[in-house]
C-alpha positions in Angstrom: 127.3 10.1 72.8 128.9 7.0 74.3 128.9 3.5 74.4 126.8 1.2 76.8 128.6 -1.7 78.3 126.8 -4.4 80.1 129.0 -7.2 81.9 127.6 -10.9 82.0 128.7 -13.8 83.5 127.7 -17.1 81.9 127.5 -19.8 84.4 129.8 -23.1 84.5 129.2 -25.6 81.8 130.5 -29.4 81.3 133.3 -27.6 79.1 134.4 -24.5 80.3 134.3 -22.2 84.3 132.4 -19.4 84.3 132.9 -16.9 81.4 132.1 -13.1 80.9 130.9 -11.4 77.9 131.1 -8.2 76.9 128.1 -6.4 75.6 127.9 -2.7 73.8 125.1 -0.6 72.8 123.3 -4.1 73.5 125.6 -6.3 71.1 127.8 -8.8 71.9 131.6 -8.4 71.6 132.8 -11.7 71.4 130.2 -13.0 68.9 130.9 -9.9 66.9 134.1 -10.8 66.3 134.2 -14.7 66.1 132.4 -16.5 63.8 130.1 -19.0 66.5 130.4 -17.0 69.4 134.0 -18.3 70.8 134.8 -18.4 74.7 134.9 -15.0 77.1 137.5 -14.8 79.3 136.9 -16.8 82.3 135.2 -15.1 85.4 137.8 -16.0 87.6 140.3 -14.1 85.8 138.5 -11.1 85.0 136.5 -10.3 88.5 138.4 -11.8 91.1 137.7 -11.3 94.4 140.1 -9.4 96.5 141.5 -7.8 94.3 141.4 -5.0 91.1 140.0 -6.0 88.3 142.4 -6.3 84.8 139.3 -4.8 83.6 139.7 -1.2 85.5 140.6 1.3 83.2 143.5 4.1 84.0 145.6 6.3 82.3 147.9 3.8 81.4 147.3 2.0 78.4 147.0 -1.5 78.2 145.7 -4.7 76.3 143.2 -6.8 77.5 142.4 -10.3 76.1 138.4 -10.3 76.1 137.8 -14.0 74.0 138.6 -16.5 71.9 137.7 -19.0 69.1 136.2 -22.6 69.7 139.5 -24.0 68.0 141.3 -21.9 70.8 143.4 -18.3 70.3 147.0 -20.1 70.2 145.6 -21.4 66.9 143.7 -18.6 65.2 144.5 -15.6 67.7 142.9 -13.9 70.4 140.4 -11.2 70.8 141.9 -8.3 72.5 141.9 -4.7 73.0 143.3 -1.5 74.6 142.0 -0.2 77.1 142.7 3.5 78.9 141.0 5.9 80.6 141.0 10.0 79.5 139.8 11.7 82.4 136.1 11.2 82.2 136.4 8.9 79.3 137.4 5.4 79.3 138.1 3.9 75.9 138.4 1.2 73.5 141.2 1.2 70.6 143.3 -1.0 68.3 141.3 -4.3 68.6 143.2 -7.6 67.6 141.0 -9.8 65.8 141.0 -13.9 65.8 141.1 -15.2 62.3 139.0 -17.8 61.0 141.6 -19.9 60.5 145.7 -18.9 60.6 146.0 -18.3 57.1 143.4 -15.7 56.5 143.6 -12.1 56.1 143.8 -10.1 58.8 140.0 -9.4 59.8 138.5 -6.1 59.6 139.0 -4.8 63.5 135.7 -3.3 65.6 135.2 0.3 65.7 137.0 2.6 68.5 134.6 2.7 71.7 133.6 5.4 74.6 132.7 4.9 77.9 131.7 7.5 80.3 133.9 6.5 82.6 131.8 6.8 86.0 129.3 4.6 84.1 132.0 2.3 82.8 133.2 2.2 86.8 129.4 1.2 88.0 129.2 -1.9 85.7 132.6 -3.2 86.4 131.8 -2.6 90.2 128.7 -4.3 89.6 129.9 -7.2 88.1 132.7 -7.8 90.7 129.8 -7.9 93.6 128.0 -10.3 92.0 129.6 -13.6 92.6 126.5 -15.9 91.9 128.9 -17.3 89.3 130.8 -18.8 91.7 130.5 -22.6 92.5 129.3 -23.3 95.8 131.0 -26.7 97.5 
């Protein structure tokens, strides 16, 4: 069985650009793993036009930052993640988890996720159509 991911942008606020957030089997990464939700990555960053997502997954590993804490991850760390694709399988491995603050333990890290990886390839395609993020001059 795999895992569900579902892309969202949030729009711009007064405090931050657009922002995505991960959700699996329905449940939100970010807020998962930070205590009050933290920041996604910006939109910007993560689906920019013209070119490849950072998000694409191949068959060469590589670590992907996906949020933050409110206090910011050059205080209490970053959340990130590997991501790689195994033929038909794109996965998620070896999480890095923010701390609640930078003397805590290390935090327990999310479990390892699938992707069918022509499903995985929809959402990301859909996501990186969908510029209604974008502000409009």
């Amino acid at each position: 069985m795999f895992d569900h991911l579902e892309i969202v942008v949030l729009p711009p606020g007064p405090r931050f650009a657009a922002q995505v957030r991960f959700r699996v089997n329905g449940e939100d990464v970010l807020a998962e793993a930070v205590r009050e939700g933290g920041r996604g990555p910006y939109a910007a960053d993560v689906l920019p036009a013209g070119r490849p997502s950072p998000l694409r997954a191949t068959d060469e590993a590589r670590r992907l930052e996906l949020g933050e804490p409110e206090c910011t991850g050059g205080c209490c760390g970053f959340l990130t993640v590997v991501v790689q694709r195994f033929g038909e399988i794109v996965q998620w491995s070896d999480w890095e988890m923010p701390r609640e603050s930078p003397l805590d333990p290390d935090p327990y890290p999310l479990p390892e996720l699938h992707f069918d990886a022509s499903r995985y390839d929809a959402e990301l395609a859909r996501a990186e159509a969908d510029r209604s993020w974008q502000v409009r001059p």
